[in-house]
TIPAKE-24678 format. One record per residue: residue number from 1; residue in three letters; x, y, z negated of N, C-alpha, C in turn. Coordinates in nm, 2 decimals. Layout:
BEGIN
{seza NUM; ALA; {X; Y; Z}; {X; Y; Z}; {X; Y; Z}}
...
# end
This chain:
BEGIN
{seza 1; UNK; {10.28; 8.62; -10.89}; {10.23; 8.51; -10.81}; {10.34; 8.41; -10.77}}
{seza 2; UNK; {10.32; 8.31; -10.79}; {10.42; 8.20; -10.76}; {10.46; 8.11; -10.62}}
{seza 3; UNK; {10.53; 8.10; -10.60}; {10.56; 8.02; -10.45}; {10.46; 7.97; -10.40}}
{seza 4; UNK; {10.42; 7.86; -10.49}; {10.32; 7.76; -10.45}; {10.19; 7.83; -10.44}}
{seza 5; UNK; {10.12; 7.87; -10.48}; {10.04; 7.99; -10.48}; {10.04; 8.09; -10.35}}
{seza 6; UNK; {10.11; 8.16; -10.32}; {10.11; 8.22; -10.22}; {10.14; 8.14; -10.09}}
{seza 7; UNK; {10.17; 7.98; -10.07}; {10.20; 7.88; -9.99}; {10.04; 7.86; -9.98}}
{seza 8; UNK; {9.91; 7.81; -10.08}; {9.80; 7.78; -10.04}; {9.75; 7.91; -9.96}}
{seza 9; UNK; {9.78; 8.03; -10.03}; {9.75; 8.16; -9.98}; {9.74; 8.18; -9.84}}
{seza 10; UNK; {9.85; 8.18; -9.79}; {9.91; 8.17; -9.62}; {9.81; 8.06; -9.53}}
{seza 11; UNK; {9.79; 7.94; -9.61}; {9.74; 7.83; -9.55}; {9.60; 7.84; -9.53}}
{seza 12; UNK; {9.58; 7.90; -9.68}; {9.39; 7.91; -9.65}; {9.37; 8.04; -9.54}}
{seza 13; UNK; {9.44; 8.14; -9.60}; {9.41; 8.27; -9.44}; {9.41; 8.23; -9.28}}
{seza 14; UNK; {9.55; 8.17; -9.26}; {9.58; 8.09; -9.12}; {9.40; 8.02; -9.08}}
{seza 15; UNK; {9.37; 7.92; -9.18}; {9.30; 7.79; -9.17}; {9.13; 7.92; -9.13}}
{seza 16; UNK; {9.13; 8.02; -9.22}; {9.01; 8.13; -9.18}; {9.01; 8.22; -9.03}}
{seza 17; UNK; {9.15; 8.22; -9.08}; {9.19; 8.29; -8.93}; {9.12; 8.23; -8.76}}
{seza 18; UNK; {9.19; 8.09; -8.77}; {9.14; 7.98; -8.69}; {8.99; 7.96; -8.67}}
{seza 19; UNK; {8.93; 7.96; -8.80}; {8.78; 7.92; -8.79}; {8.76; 8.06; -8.72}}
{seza 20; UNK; {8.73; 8.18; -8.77}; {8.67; 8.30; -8.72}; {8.73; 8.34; -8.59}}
{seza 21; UNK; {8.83; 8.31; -8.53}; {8.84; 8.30; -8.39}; {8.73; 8.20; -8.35}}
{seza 22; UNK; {8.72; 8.10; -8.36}; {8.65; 8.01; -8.30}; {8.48; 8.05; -8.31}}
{seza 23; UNK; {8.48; 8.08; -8.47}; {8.29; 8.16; -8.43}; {8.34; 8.24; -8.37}}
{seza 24; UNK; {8.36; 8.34; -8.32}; {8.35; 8.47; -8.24}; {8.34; 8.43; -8.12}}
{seza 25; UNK; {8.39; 8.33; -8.06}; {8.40; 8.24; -7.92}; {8.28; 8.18; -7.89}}
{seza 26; UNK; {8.21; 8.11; -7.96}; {8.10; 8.05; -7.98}; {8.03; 8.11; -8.01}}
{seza 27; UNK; {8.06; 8.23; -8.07}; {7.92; 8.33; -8.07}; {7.86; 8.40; -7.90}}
{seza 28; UNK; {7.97; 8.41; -7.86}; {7.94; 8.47; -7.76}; {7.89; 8.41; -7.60}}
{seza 29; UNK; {7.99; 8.27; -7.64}; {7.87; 8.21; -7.52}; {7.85; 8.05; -7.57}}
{seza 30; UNK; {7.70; 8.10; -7.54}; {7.56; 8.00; -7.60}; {7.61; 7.83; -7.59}}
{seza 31; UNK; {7.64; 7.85; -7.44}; {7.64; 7.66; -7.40}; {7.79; 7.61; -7.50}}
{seza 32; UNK; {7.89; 7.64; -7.54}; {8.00; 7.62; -7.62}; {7.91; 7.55; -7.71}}
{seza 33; UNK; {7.83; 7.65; -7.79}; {7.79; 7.62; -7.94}; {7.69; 7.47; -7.91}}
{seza 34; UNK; {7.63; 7.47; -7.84}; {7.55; 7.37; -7.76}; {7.62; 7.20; -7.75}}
{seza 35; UNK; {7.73; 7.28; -7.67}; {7.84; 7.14; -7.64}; {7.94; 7.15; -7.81}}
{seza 36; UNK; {7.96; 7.22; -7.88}; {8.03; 7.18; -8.01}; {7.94; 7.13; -8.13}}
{seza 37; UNK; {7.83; 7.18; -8.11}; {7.68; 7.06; -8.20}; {7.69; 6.91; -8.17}}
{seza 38; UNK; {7.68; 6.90; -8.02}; {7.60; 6.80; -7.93}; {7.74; 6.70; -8.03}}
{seza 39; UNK; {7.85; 6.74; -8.00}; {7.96; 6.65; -8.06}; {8.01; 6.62; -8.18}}
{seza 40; UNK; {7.95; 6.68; -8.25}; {7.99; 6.70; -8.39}; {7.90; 6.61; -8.41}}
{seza 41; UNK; {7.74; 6.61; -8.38}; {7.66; 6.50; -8.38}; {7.67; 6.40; -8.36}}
{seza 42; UNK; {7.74; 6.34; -8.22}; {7.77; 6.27; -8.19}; {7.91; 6.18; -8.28}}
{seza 43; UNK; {8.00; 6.24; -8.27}; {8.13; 6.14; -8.27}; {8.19; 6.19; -8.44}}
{seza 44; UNK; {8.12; 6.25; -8.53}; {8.19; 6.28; -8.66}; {8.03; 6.24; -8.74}}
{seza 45; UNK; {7.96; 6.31; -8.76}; {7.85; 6.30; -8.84}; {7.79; 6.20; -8.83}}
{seza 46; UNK; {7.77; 6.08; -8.73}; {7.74; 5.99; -8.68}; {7.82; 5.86; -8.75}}
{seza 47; UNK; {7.92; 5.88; -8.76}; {8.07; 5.77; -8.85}; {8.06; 5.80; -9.00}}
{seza 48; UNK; {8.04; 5.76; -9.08}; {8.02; 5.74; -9.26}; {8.17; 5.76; -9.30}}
{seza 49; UNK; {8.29; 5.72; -9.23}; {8.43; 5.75; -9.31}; {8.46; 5.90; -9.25}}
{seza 50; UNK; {8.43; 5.95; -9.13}; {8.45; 6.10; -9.08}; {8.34; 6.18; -9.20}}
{seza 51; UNK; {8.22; 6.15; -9.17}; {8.14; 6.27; -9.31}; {8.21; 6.26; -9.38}}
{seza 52; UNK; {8.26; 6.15; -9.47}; {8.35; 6.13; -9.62}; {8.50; 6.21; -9.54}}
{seza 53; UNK; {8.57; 6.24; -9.47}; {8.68; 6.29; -9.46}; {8.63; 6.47; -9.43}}
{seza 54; UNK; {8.52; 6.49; -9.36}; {8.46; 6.62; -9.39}; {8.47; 6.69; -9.50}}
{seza 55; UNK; {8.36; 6.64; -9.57}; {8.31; 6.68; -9.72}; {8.44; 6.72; -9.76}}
{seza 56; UNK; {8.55; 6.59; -9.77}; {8.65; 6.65; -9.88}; {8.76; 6.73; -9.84}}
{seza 57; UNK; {8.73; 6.73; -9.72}; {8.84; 6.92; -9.63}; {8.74; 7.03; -9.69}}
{seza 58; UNK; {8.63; 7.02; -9.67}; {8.48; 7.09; -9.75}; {8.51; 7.15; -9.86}}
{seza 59; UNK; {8.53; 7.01; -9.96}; {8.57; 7.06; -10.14}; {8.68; 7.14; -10.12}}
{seza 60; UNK; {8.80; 7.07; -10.07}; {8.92; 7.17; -10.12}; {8.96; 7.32; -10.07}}
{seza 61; UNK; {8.84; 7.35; -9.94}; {8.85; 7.45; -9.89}; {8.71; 7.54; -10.01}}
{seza 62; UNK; {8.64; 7.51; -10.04}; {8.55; 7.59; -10.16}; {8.66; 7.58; -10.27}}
{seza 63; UNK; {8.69; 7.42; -10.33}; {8.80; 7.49; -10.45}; {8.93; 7.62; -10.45}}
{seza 64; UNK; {8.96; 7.59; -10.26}; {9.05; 7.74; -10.30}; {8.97; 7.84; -10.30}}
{seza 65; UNK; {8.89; 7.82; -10.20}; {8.84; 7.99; -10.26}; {8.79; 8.02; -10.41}}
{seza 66; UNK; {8.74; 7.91; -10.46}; {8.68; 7.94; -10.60}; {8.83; 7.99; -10.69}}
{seza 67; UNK; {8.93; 7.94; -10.69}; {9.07; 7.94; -10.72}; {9.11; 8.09; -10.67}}
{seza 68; UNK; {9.12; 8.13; -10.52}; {9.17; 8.28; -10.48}; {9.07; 8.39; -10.54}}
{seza 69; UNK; {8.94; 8.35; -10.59}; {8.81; 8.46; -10.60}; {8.83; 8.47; -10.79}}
{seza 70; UNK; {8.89; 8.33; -10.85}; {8.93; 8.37; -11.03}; {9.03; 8.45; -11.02}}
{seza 71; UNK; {9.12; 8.45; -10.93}; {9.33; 8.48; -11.03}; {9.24; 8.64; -10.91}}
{seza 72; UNK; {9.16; 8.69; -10.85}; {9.16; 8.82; -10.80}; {9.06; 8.91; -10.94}}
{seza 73; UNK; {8.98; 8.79; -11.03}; {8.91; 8.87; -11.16}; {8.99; 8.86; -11.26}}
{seza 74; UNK; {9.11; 8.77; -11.28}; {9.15; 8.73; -11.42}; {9.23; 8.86; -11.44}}
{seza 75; UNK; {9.24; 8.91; -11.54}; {9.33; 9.06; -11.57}; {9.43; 9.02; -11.61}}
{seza 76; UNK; {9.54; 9.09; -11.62}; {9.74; 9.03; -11.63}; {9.68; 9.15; -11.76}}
{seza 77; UNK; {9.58; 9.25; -11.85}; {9.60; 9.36; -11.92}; {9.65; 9.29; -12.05}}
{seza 78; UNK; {9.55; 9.14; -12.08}; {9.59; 9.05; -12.20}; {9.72; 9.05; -12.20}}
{seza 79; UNK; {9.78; 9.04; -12.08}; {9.98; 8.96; -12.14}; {10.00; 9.03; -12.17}}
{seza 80; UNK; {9.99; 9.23; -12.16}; {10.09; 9.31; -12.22}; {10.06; 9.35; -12.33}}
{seza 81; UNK; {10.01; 9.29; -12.40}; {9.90; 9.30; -12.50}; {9.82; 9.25; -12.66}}
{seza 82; UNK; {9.87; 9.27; -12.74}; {9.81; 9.16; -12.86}; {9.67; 9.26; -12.90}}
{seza 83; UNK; {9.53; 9.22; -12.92}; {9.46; 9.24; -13.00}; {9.39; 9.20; -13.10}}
{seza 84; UNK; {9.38; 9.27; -13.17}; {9.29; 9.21; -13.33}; {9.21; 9.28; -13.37}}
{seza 85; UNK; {9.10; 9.25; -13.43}; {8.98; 9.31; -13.45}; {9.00; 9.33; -13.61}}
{seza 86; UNK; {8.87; 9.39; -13.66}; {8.89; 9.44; -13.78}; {8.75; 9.46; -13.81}}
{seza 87; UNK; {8.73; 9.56; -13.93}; {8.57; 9.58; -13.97}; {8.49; 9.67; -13.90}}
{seza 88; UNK; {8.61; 9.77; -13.84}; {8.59; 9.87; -13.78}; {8.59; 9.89; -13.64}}
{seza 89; UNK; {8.67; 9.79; -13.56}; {8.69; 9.81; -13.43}; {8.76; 9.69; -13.39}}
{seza 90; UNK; {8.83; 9.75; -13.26}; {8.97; 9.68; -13.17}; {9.08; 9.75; -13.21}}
{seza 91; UNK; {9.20; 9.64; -13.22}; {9.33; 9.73; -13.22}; {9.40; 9.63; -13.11}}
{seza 92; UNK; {9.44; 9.72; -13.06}; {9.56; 9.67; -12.93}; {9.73; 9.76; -12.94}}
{seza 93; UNK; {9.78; 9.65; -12.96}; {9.95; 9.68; -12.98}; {10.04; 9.62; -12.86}}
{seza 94; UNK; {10.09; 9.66; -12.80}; {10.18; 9.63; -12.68}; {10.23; 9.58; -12.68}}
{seza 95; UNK; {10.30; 9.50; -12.62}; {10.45; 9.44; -12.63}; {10.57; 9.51; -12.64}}
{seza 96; UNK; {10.57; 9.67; -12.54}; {10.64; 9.72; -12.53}; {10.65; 9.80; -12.70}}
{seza 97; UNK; {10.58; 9.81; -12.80}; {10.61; 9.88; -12.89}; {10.64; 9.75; -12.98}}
{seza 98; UNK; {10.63; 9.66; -13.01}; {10.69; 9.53; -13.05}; {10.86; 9.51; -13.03}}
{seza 99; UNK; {10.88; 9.55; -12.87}; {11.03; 9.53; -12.86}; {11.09; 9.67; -12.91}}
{seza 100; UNK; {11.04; 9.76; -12.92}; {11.08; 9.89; -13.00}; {11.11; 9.86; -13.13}}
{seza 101; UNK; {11.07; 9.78; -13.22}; {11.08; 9.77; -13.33}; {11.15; 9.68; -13.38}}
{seza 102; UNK; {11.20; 9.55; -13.25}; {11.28; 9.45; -13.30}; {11.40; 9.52; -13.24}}
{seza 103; UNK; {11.39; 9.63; -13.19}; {11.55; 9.70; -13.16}; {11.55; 9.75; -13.26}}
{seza 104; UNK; {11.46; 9.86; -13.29}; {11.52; 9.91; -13.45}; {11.56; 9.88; -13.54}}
{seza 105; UNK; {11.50; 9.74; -13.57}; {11.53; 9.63; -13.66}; {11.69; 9.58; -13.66}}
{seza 106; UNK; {11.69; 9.56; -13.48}; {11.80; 9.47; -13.45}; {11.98; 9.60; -13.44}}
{seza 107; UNK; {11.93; 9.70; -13.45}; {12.02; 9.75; -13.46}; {12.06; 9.83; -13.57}}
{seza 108; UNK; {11.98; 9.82; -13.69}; {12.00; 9.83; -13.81}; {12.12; 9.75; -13.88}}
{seza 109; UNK; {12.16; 9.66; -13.82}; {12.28; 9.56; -13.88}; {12.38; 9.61; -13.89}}
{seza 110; UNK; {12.46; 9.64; -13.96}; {12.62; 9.66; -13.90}; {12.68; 9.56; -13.85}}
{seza 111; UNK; {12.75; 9.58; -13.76}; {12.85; 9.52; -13.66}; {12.74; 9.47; -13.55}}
{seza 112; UNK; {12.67; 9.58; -13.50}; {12.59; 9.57; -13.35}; {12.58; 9.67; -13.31}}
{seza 113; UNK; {12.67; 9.67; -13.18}; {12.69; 9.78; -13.09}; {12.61; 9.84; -13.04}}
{seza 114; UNK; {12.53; 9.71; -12.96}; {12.41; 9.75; -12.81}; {12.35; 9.64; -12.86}}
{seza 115; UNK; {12.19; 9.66; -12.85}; {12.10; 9.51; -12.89}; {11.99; 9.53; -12.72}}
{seza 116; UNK; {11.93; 9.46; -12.71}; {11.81; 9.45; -12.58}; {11.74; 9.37; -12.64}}
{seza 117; UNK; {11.59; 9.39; -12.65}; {11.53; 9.28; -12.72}; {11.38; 9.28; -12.60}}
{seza 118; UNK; {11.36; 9.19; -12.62}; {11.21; 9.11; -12.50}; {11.11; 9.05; -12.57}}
{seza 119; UNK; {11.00; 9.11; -12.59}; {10.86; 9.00; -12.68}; {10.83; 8.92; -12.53}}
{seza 120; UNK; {10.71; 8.80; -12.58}; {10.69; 8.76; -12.51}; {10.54; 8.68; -12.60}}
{seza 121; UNK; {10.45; 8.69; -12.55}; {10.32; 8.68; -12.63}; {10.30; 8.51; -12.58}}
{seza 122; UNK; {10.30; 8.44; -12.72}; {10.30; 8.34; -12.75}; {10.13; 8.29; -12.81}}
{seza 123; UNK; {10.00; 8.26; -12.74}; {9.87; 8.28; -12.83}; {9.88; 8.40; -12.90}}
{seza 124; UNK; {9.83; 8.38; -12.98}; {9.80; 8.52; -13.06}; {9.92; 8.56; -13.15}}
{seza 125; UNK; {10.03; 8.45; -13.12}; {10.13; 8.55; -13.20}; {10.25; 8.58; -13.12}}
{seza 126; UNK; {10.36; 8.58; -13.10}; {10.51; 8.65; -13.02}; {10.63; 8.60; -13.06}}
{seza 127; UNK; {10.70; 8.59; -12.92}; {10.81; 8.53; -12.92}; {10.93; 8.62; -12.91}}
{seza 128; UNK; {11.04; 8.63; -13.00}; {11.10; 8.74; -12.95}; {11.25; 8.68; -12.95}}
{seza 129; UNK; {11.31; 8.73; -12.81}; {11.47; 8.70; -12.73}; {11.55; 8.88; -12.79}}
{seza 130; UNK; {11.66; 8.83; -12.85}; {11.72; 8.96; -12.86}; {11.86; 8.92; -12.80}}
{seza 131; UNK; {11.94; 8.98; -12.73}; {12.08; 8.99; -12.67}; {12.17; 9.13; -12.75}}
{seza 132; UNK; {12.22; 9.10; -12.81}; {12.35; 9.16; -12.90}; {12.51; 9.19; -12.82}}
{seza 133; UNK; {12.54; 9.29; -12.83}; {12.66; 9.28; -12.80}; {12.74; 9.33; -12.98}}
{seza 134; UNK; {12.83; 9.24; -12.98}; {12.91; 9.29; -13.16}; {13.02; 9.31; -13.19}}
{seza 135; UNK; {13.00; 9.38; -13.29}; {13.16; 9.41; -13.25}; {13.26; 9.32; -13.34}}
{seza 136; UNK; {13.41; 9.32; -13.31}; {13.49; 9.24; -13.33}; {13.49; 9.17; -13.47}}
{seza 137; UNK; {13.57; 9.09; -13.51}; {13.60; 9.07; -13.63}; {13.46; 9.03; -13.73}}
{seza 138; UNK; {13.37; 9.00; -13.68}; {13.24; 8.98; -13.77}; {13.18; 8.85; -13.77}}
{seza 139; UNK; {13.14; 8.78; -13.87}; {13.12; 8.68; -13.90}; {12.95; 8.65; -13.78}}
{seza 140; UNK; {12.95; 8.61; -13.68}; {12.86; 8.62; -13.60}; {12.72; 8.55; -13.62}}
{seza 141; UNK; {12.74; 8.41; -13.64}; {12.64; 8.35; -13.71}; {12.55; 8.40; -13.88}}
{seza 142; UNK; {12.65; 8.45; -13.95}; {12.57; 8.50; -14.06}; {12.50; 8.65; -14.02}}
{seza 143; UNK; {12.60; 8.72; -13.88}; {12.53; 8.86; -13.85}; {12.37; 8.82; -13.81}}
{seza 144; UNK; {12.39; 8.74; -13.70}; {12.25; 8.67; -13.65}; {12.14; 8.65; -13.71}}
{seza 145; UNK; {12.18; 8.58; -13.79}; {12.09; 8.52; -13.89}; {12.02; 8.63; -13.97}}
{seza 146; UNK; {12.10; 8.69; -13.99}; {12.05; 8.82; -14.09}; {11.95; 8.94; -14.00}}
{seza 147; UNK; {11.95; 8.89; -13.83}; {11.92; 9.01; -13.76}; {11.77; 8.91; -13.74}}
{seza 148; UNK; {11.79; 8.78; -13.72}; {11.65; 8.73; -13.72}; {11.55; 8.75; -13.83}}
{seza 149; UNK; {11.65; 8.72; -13.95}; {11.55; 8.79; -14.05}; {11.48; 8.91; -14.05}}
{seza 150; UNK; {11.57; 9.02; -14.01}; {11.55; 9.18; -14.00}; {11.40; 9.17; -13.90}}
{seza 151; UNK; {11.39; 9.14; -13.81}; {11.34; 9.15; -13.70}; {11.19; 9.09; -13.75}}
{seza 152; UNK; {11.20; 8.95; -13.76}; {11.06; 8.91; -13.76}; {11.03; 8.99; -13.93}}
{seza 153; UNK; {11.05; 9.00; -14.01}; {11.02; 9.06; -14.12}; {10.92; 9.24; -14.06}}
{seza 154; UNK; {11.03; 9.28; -13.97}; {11.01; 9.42; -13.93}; {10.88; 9.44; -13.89}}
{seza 155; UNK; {10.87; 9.35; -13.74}; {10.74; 9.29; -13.66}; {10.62; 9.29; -13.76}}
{seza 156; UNK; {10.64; 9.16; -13.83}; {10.50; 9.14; -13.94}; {10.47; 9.22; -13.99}}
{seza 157; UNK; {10.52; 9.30; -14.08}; {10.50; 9.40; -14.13}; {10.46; 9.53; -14.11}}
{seza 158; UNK; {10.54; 9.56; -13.99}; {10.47; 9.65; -13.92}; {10.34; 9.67; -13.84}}
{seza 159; UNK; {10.35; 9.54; -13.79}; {10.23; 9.53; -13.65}; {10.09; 9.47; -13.74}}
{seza 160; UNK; {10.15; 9.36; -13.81}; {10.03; 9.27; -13.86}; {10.08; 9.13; -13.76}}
{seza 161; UNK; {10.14; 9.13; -13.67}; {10.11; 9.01; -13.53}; {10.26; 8.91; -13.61}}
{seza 162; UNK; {10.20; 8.82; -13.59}; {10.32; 8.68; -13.65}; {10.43; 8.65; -13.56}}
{seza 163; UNK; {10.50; 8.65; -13.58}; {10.60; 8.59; -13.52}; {10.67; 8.44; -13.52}}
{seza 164; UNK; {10.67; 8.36; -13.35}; {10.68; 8.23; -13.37}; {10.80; 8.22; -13.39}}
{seza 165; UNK; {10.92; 8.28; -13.31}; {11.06; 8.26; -13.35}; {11.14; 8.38; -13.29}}
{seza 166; UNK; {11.26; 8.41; -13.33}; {11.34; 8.51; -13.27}; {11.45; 8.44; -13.28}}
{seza 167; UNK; {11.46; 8.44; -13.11}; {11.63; 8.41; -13.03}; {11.71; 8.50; -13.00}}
{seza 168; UNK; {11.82; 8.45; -13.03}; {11.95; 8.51; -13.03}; {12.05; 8.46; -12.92}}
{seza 169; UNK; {12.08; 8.61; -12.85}; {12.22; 8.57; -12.74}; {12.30; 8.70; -12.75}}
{seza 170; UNK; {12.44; 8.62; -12.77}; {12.53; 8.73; -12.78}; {12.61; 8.76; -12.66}}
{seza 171; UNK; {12.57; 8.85; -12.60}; {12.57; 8.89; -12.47}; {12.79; 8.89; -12.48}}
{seza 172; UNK; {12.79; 8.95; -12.54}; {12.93; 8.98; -12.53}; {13.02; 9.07; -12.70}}
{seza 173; UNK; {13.13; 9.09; -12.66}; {13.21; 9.14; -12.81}; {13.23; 9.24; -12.76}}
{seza 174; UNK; {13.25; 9.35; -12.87}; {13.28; 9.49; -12.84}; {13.40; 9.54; -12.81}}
{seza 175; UNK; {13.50; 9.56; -12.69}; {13.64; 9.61; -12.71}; {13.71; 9.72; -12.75}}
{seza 176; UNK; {13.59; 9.82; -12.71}; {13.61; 9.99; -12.75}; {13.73; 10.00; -12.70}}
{seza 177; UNK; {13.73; 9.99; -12.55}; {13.86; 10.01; -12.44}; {13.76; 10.10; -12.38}}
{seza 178; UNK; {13.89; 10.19; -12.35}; {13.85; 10.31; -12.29}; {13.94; 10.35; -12.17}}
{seza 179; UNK; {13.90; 10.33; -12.06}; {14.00; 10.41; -11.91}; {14.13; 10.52; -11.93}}
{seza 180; UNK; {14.21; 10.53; -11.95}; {14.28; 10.68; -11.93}; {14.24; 10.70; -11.82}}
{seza 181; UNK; {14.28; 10.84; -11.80}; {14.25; 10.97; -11.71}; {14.41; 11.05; -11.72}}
{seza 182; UNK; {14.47; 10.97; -11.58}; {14.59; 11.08; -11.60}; {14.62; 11.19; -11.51}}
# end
C-alpha cells in the first residue's frame, strides 16, 4: 500500500470518525437533530453554489469508499503468479520457481561465483533482474551476455512463459580473500 493511499486512508477514517460522533449525539437528543435540519434547510440547501459544493464532498466521499471497498476485493494472488490455460485445465507457475531457474541458468556460466535473480511479471510475460558477483580476470560483458541468453532460453523453455528482457548487475568481483586465524 502506498503513501498516498494510506494518506486518503487516515483522512477518510478521521472524516467517519467525525461524522459517527456526531450521529451518536444527535441521536440521542431529539431537539439537536431538529435545530441541525432546521439549518441545513435553511442556510446550505437553500444556496444553489453550497448544494453544488455538497454534492461534490458527496462524490468524493462515495468515490473513496468505492476505491477502499475494490483494493479490499482485488487479490495481490495474480502478481505471484503466471497462468495459462490449456485443453485440459489451468496451469499456474510462480514467480518464485521462475527465479529458480534463472539462477540455475545463471549459474551455470563459468566465472560466476554468487548470482541473485528477481522475476517480475510483466502482462502475461516476465521481467527478469539478475545480480552476479564474478570472478576475476573474465571478459564481463561477453560473460553477461552469454548469461542473458542462458536464462531467457532456460525460462521459455522450461515454463512456456516469454520473456520481455533480462537485466544484468554486477554486484561485485570475486577476491577469494580469506581472514587468517592466528
Amino acid at each position: 500500500m502506498n503513501i498516498f493511499f494510506r494518506i486518503l486512508l487516515a483522512f477518510y477514517a478521521f472524516c467517519l470518525t467525525v461524522i459517527s460522533l456526531v450521529l451518536m449525539i444527535v441521536t440521542l437528543n431529539k431537539e439537536m437533530f431538529v435545530n441541525i435540519t432546521s439549518f441545513l434547510e435553511r442556510n446550505i440547501l437553500s444556496n444553489k453554489a453550497s448544494v453544488i459544493l455538497l454534492f461534490i464532498v458527496e462524490l468524493v466521499f462515495f468515490g473513496l469508499s468505492l476505491m477502499f471497498l475494490l483494493s479490499g476485493v482485488r487479490s495481490e494472488r495474480n502478481k505471484k503468479s503466471i497462468s495459462r490455460f490449456n485443453k485440459i485445465g489451468e496451469i499456474k507457475i510462480s514467480l518464485n520457481t521462475l527465479e529458480n531457474i534463472a539462477l540455475a541458468a545463471s549459474r551455470r556460466s563459468n566465472g560466476v561465483k554468487d548470482s541473485k535473480a528477481y522475476v517480475k511479471r510483466v502482462g502475461e510475460n516476465v521481467s527478469v533482474h539478475i545480480k552476479v558477483v564474478v570472478m576475476p580476470d573474465i571478459n564481463i560483458p561477453a560473460l553477461l551476455e552469454d548469461i542473458q541468453l542462458r536464462v531467457k532460453k532456460s525460462i521459455e523453455e522450461t515454463s512456456g512463459i516469454l520473456v520481455d528482457d533480462v537485466k544484468m548487475f554486477v554486484e561485485n568481483i570475486y577476491t577469494g580473500y580469506r581472514s587468517r586465524v592466528e
